[in-house]
PDB file of the backbone (N, CA, C, O) and the ligand in Angstrom, with CONECT records:
HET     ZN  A 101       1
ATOM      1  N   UNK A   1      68.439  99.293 105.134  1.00  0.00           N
ATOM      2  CA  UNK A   1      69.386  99.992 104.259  1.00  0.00           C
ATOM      3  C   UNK A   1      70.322 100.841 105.106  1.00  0.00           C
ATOM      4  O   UNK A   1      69.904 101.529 106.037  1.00  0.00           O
ATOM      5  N   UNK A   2      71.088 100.799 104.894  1.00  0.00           N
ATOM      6  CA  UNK A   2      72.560 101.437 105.723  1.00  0.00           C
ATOM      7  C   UNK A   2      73.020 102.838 105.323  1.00  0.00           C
ATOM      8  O   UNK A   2      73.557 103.174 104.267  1.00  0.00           O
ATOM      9  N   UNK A   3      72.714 103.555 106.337  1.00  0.00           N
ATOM     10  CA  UNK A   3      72.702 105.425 105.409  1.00  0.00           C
ATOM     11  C   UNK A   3      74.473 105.497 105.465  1.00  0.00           C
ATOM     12  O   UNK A   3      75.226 105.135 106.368  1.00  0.00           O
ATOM     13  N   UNK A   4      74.751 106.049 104.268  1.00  0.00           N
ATOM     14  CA  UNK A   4      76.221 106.384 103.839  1.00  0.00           C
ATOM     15  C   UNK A   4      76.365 107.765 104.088  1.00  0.00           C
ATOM     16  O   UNK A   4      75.396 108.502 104.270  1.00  0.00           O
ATOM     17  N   UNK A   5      77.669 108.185 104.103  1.00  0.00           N
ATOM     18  CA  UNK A   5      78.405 109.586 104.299  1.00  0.00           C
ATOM     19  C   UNK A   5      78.938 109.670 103.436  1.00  0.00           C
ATOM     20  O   UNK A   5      78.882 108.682 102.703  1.00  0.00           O
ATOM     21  N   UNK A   6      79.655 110.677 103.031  1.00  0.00           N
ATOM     22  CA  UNK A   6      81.079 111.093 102.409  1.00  0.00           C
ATOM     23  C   UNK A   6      81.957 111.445 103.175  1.00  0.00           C
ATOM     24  O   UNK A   6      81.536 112.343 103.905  1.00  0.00           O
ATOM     25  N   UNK A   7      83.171 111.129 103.409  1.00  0.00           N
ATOM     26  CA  UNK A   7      84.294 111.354 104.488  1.00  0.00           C
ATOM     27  C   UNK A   7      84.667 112.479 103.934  1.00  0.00           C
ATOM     28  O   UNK A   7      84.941 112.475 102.734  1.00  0.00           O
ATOM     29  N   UNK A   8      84.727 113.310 104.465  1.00  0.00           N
ATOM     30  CA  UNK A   8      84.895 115.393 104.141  1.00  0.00           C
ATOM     31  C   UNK A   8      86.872 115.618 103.711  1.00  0.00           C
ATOM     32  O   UNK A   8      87.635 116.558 103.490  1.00  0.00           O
ATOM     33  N   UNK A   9      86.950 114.088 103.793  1.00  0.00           N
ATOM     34  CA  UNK A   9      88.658 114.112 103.837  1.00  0.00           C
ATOM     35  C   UNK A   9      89.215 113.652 102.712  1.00  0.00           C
ATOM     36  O   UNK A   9      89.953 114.313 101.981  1.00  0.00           O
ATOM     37  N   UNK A  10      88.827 112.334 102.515  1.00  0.00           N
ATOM     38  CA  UNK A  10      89.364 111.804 101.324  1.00  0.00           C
ATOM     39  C   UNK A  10      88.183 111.641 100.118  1.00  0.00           C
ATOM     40  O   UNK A  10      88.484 111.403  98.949  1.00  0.00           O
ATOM     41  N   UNK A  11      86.839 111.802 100.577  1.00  0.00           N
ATOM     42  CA  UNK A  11      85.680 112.230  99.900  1.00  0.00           C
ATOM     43  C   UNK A  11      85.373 110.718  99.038  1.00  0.00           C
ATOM     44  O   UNK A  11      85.174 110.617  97.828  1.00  0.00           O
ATOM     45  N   UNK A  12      85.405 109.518 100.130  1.00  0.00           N
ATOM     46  CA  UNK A  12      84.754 108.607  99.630  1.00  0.00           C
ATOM     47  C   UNK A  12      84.019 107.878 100.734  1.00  0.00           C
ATOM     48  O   UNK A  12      84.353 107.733 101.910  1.00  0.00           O
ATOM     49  N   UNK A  13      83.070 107.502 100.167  1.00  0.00           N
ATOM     50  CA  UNK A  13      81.456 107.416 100.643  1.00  0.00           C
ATOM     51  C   UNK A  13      81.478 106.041 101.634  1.00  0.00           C
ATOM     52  O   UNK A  13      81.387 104.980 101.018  1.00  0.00           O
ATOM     53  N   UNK A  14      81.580 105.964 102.965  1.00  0.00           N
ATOM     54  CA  UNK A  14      81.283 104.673 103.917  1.00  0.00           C
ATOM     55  C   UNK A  14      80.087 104.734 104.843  1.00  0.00           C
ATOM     56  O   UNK A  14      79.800 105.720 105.521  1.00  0.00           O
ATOM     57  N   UNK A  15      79.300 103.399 104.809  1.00  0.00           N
ATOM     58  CA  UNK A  15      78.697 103.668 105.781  1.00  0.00           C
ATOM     59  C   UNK A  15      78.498 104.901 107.399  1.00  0.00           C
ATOM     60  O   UNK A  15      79.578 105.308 107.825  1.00  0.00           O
ATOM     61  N   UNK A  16      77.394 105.335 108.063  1.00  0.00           N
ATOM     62  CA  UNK A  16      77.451 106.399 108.549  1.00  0.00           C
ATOM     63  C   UNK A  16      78.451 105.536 110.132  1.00  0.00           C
ATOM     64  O   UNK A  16      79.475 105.878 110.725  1.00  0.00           O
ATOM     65  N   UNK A  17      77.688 104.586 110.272  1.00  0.00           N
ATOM     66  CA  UNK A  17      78.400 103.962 111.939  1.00  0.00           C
ATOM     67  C   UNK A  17      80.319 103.574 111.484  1.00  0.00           C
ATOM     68  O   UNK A  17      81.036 103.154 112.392  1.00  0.00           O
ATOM     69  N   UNK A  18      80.764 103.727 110.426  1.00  0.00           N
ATOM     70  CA  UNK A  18      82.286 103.901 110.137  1.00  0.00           C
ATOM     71  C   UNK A  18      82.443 105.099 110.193  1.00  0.00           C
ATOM     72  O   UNK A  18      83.661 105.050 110.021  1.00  0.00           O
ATOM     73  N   UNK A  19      82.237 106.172 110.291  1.00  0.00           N
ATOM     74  CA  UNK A  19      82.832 107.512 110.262  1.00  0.00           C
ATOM     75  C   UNK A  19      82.137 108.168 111.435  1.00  0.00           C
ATOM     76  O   UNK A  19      81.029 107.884 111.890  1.00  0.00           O
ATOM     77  N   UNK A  20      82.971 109.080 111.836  1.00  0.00           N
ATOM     78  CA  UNK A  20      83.089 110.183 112.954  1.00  0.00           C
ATOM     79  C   UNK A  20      82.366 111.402 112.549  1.00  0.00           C
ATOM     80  O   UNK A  20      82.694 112.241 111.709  1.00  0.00           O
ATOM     81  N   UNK A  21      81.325 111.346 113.297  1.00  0.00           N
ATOM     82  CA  UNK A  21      80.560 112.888 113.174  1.00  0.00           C
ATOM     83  C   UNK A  21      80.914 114.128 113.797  1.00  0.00           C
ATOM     84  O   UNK A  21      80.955 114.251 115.021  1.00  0.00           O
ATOM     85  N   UNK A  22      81.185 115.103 112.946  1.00  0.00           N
ATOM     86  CA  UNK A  22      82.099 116.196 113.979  1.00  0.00           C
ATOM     87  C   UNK A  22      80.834 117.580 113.465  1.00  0.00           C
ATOM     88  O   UNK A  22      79.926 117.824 112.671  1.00  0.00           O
ATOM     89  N   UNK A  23      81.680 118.190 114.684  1.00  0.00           N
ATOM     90  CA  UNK A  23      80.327 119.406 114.511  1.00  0.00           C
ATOM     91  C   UNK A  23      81.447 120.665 115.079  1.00  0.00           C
ATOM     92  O   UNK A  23      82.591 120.411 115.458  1.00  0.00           O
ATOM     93  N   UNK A  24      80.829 122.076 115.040  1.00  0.00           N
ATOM     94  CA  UNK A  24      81.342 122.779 115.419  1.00  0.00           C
ATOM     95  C   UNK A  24      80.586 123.965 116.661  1.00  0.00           C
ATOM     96  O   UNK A  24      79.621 124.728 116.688  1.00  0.00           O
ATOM     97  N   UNK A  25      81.618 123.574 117.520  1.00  0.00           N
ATOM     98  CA  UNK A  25      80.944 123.910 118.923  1.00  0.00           C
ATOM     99  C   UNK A  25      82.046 125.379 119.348  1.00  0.00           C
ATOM    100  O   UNK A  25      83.242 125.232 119.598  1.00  0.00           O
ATOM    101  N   UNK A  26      81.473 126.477 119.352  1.00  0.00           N
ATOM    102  CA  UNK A  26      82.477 127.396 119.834  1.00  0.00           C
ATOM    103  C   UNK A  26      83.582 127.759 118.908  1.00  0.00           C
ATOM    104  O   UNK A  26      84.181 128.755 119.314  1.00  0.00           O
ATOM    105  N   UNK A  27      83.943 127.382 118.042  1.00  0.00           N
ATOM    106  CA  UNK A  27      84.998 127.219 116.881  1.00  0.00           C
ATOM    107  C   UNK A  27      85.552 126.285 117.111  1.00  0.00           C
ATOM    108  O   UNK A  27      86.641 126.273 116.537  1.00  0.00           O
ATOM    109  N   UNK A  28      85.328 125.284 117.794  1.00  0.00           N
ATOM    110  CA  UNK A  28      85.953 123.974 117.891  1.00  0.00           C
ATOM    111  C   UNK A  28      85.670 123.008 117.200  1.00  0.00           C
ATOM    112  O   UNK A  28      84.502 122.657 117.035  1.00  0.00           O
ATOM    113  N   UNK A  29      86.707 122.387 116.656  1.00  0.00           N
ATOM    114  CA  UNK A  29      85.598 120.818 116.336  1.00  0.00           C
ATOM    115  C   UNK A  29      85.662 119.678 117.111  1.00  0.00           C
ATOM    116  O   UNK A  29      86.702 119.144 117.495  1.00  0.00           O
ATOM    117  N   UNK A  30      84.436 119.281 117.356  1.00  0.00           N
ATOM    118  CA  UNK A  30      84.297 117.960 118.219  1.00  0.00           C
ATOM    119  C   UNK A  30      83.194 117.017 117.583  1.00  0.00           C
ATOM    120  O   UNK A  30      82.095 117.156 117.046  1.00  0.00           O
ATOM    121  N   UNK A  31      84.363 115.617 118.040  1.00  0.00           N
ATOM    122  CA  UNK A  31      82.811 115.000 118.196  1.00  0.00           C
ATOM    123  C   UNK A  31      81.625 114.043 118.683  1.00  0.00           C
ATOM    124  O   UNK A  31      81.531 113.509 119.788  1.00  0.00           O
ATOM    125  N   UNK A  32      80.922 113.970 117.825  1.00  0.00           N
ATOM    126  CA  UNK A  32      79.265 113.479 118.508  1.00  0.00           C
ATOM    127  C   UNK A  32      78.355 113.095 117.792  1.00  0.00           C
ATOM    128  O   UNK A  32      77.845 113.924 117.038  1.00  0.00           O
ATOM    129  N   UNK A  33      78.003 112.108 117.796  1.00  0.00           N
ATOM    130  CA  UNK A  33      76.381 112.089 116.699  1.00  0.00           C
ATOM    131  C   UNK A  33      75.453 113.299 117.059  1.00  0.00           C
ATOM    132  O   UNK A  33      74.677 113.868 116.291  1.00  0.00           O
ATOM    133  N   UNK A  34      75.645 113.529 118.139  1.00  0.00           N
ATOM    134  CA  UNK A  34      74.230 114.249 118.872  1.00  0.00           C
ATOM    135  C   UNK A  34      74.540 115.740 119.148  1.00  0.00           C
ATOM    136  O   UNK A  34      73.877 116.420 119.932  1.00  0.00           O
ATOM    137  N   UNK A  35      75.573 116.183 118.458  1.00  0.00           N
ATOM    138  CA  UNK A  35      75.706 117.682 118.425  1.00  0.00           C
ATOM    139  C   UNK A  35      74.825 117.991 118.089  1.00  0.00           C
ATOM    140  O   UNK A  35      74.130 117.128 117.552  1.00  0.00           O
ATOM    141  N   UNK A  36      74.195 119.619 118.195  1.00  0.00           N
ATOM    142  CA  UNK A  36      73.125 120.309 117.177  1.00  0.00           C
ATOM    143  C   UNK A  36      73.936 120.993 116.663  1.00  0.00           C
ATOM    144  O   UNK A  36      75.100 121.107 117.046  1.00  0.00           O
ATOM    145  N   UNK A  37      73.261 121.729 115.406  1.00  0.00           N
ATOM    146  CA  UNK A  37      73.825 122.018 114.145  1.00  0.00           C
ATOM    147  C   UNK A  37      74.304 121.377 113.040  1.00  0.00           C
ATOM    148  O   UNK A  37      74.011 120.184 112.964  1.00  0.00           O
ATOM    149  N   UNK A  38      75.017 121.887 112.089  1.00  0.00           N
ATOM    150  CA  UNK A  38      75.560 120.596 110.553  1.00  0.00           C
ATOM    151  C   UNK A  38      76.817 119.942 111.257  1.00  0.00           C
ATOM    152  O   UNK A  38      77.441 120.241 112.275  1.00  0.00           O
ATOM    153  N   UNK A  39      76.919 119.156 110.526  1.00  0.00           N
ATOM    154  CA  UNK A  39      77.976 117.725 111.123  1.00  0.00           C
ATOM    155  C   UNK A  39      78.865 117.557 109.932  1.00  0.00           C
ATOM    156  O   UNK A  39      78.608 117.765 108.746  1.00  0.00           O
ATOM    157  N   UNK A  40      79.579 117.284 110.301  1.00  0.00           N
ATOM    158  CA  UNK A  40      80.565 116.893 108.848  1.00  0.00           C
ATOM    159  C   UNK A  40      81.028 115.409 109.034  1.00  0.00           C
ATOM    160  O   UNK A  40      81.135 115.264 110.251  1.00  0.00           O
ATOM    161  N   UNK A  41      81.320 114.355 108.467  1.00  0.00           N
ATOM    162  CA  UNK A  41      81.718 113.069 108.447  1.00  0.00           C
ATOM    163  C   UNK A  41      82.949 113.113 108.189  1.00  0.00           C
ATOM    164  O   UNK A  41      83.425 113.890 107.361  1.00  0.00           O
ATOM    165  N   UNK A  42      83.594 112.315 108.841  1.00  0.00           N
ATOM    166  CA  UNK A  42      85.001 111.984 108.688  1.00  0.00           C
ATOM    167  C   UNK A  42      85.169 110.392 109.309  1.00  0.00           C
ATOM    168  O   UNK A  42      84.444 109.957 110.204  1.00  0.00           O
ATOM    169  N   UNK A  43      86.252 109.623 108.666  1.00  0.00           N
ATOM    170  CA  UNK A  43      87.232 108.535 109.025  1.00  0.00           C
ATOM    171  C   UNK A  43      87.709 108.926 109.987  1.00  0.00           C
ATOM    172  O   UNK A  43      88.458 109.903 109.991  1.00  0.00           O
ATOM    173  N   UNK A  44      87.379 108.232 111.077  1.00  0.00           N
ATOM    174  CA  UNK A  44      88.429 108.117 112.115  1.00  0.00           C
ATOM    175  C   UNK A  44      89.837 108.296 112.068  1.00  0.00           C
ATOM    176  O   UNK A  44      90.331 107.736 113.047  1.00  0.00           O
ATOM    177  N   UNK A  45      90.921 108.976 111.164  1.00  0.00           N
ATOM    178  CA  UNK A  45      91.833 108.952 110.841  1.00  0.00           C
ATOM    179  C   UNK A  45      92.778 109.927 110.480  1.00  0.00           C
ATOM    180  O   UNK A  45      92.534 110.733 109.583  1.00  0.00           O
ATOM    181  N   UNK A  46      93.858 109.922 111.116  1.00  0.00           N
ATOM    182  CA  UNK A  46      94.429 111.581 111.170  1.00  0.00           C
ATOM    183  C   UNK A  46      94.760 112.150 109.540  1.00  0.00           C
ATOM    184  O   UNK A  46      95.112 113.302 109.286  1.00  0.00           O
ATOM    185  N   UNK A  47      94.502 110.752 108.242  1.00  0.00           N
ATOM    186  CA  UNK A  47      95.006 111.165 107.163  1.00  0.00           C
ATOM    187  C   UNK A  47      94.043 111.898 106.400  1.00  0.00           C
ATOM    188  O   UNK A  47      94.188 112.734 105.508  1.00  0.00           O
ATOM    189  N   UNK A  48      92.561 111.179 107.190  1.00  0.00           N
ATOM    190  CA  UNK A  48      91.544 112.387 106.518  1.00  0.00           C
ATOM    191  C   UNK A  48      91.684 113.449 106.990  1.00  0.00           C
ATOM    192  O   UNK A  48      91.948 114.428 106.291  1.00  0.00           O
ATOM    193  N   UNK A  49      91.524 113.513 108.443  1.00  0.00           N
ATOM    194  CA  UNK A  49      91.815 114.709 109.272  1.00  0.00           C
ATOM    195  C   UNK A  49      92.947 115.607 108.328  1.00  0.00           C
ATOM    196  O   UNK A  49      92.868 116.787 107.986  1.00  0.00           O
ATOM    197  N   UNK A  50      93.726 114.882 108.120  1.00  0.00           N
ATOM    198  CA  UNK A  50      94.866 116.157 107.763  1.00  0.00           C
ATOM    199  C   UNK A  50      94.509 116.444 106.333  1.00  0.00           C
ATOM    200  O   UNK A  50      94.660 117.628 106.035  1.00  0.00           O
ATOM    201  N   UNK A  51      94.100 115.710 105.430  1.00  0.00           N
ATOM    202  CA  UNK A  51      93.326 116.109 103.929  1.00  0.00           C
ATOM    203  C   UNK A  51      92.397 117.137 104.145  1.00  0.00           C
ATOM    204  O   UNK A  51      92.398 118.252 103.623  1.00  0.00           O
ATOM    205  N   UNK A  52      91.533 116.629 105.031  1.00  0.00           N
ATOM    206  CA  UNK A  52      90.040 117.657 105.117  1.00  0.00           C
ATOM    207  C   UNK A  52      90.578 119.392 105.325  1.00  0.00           C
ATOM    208  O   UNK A  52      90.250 120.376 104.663  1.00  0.00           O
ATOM    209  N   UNK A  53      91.688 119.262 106.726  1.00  0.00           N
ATOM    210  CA  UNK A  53      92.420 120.698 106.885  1.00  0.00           C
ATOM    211  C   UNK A  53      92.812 121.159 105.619  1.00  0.00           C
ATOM    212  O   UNK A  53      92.482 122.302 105.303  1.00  0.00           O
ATOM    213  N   UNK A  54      93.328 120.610 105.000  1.00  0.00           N
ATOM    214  CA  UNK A  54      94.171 121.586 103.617  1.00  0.00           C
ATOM    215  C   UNK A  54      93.715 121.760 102.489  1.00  0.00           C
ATOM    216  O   UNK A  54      94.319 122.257 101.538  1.00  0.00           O
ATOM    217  N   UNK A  55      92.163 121.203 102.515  1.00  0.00           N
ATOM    218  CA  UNK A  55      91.854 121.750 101.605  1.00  0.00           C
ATOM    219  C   UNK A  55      90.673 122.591 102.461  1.00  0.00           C
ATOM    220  O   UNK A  55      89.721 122.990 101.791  1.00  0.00           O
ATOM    221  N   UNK A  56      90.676 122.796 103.471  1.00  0.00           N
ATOM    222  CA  UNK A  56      89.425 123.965 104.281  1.00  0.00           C
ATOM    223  C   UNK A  56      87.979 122.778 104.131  1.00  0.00           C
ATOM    224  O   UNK A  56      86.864 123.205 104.431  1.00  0.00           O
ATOM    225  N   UNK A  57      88.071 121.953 103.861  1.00  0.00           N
ATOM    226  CA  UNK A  57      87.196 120.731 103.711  1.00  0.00           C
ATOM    227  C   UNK A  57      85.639 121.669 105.001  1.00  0.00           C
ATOM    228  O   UNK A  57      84.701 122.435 104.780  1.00  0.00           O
ATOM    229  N   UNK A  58      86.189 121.003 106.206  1.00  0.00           N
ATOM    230  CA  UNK A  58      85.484 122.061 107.369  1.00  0.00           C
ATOM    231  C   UNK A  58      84.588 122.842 106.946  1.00  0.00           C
ATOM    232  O   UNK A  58      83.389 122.653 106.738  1.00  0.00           O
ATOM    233  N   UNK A  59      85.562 124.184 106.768  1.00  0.00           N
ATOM    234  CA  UNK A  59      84.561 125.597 106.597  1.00  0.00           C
ATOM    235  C   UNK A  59      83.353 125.326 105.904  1.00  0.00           C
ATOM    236  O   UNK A  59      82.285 125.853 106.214  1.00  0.00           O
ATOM    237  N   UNK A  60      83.566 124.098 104.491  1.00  0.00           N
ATOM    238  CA  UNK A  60      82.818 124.484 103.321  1.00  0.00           C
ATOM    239  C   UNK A  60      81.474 123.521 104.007  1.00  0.00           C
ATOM    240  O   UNK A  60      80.309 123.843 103.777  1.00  0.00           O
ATOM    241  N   UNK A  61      81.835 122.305 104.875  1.00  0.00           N
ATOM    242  CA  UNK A  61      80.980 121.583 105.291  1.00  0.00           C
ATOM    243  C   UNK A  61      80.090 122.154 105.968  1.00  0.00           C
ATOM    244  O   UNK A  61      78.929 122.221 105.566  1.00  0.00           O
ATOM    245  N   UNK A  62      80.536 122.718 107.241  1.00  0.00           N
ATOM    246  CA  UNK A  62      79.735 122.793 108.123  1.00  0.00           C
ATOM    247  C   UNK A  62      79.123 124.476 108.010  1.00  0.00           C
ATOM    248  O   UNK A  62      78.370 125.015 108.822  1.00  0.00           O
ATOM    249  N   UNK A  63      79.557 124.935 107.065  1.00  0.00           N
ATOM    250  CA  UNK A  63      79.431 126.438 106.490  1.00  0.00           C
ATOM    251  C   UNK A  63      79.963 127.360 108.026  1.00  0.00           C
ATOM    252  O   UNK A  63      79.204 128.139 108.602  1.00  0.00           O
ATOM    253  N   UNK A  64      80.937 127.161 108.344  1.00  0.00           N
ATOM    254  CA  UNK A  64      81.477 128.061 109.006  1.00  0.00           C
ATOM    255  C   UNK A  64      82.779 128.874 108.652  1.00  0.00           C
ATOM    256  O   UNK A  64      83.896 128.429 108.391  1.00  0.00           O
ATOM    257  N   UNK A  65      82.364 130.129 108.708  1.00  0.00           N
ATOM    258  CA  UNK A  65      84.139 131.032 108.180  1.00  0.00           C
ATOM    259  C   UNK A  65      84.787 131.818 109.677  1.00  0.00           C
ATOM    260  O   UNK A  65      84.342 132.362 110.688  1.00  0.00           O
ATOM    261  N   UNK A  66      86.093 131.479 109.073  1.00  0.00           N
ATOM    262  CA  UNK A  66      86.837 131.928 110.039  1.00  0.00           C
ATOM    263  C   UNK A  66      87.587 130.440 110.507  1.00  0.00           C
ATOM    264  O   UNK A  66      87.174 129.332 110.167  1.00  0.00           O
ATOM    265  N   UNK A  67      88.746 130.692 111.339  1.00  0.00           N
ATOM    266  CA  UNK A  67      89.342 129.105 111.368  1.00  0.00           C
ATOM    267  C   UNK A  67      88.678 128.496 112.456  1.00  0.00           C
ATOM    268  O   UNK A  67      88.177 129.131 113.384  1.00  0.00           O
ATOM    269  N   UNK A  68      88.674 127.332 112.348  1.00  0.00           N
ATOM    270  CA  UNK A  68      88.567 126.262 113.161  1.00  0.00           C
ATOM    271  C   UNK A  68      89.499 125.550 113.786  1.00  0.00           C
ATOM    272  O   UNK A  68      90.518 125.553 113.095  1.00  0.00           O
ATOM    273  N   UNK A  69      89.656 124.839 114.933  1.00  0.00           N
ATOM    274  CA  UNK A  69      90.240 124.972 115.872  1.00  0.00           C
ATOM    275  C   UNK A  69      89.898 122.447 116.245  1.00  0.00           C
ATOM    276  O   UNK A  69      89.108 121.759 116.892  1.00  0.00           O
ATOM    277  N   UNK A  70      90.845 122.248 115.513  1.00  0.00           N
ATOM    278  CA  UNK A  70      91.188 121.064 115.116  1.00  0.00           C
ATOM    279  C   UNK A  70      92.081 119.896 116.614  1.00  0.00           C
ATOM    280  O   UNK A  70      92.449 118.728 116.737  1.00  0.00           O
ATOM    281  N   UNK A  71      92.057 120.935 117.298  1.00  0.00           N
ATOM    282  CA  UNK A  71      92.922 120.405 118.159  1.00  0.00           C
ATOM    283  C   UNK A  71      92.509 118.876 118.870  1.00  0.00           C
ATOM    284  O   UNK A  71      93.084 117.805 119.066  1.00  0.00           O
ATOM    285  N   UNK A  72      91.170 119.457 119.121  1.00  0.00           N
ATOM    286  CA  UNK A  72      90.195 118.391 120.104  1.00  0.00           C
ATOM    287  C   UNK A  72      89.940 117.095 119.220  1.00  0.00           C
ATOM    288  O   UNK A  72      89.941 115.965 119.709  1.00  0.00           O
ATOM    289  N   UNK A  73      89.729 117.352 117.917  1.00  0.00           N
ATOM    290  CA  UNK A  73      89.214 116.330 117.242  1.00  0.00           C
ATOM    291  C   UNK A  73      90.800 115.707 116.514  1.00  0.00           C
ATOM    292  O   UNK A  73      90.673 114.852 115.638  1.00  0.00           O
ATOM    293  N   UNK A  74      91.654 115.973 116.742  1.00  0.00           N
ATOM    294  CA  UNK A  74      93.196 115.493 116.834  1.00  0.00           C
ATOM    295  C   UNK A  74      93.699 114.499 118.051  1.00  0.00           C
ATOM    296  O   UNK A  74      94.199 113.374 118.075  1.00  0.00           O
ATOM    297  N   UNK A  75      93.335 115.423 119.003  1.00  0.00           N
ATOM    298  CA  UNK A  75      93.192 114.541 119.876  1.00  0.00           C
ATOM    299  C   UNK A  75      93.009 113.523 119.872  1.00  0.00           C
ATOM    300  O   UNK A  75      93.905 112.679 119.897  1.00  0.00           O
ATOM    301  N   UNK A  76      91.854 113.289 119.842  1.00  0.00           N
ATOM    302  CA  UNK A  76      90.507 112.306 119.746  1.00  0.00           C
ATOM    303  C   UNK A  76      91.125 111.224 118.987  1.00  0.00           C
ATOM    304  O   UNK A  76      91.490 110.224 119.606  1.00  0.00           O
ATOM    305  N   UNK A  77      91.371 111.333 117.110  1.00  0.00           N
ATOM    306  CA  UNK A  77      91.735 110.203 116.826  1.00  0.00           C
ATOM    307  C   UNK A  77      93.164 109.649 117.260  1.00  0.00           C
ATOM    308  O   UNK A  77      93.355 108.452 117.049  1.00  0.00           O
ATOM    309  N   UNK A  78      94.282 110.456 117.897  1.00  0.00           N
ATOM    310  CA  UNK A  78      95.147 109.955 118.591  1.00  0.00           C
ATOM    311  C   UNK A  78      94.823 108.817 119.517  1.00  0.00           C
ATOM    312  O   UNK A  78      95.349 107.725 119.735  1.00  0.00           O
ATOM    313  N   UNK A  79      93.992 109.319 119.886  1.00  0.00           N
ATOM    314  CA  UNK A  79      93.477 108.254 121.440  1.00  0.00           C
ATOM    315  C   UNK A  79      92.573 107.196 120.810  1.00  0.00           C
ATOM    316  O   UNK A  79      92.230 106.142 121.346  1.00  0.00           O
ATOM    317  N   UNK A  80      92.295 107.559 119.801  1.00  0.00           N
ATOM    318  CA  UNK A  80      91.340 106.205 119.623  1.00  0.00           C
ATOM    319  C   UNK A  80      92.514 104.728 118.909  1.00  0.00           C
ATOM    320  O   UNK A  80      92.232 103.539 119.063  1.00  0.00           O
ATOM    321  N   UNK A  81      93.509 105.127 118.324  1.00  0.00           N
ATOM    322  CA  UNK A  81      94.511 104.211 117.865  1.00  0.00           C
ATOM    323  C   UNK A  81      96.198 104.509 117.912  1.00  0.00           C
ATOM    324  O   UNK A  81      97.085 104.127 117.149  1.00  0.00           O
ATOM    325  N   UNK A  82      96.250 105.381 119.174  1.00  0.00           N
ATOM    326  CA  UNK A  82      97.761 105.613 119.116  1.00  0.00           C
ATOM    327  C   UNK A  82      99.187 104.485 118.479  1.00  0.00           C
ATOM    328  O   UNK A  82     100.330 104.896 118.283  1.00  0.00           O
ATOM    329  N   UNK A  83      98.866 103.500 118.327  1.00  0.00           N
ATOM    330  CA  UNK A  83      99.803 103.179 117.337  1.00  0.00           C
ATOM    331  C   UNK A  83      99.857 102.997 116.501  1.00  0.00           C
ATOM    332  O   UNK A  83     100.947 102.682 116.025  1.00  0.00           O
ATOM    333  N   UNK A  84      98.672 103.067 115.688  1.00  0.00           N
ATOM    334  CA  UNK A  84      98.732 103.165 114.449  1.00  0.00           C
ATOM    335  C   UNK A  84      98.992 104.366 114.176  1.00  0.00           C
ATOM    336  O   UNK A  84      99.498 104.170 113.071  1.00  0.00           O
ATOM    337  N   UNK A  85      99.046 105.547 114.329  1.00  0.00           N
ATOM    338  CA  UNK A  85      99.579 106.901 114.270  1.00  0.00           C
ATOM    339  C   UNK A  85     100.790 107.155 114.786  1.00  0.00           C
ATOM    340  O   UNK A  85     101.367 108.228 114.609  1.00  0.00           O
ATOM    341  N   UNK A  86     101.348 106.017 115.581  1.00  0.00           N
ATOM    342  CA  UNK A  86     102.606 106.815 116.109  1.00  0.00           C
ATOM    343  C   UNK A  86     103.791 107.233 114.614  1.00  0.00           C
ATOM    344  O   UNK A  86     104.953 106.933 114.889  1.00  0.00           O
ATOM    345  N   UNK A  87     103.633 107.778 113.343  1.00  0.00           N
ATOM    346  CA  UNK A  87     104.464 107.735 112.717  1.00  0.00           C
ATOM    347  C   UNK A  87     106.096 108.966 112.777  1.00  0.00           C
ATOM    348  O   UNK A  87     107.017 108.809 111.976  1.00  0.00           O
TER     349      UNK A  87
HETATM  350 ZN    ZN A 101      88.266 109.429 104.777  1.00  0.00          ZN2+
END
C-alpha cells in the first residue's frame, strides 16, 4: 500500500515518493526525507510553493511561528526543472 500526503500547497493528496519533504532547520526550509522534526509535503513545484506561502500553509504545518525563510527550498525546485519554470 502506497502511503499518501497532502501537498501543504494546493492540498491534494499524492503518493509520499511524488512530493518533497520539507522541514524546518534554523528558520529555513529545506529539504529531506530524513530531517528530524515535523515535515510538511509539498509538489515539487514553485506553484505549490507559492500557494503554500500565501496562505502561511508552513507555519500551520510544521507548527512554527515567526517567518520562514523559503529561499533554499526555491531554490531547489528551480534546479530541479528550470524550464519548466522559466516563466
Ligand atoms: Zn501541490
Amino acid at each position: 500500500m502506497t502511503s499518501e500526503r497532502t501537498c501543504v500547497g494546493c492540498r491534494t493528496r499524492a503518493p509520499a515518493e511524488l512530493l518533497l519533504r520539507v522541514a524546518i532547520q534554523g528558520g529555513s526550509l529545506r529539504p529531506g526525507r530524513n530531517l528530524p522534526g515535523r515535515g510538511a509535503w509539498l509538489h515539487p513545484d514553485l506553484g505549490c510553493l507559492n500557494q503554500a506561502e500565501r496562505r502561511s500553509a508552513f507555519g500551520r504545518a510544521l507548527r512554527h511561528t515567526g517567518p520562514i525563510d523559503t529561499a533554499g527550498i526555491r531554490s531547489h525546485l528551480e534546479g530541479l526543472a528550470p524550464d519548466r519554470f522559466a516563466l
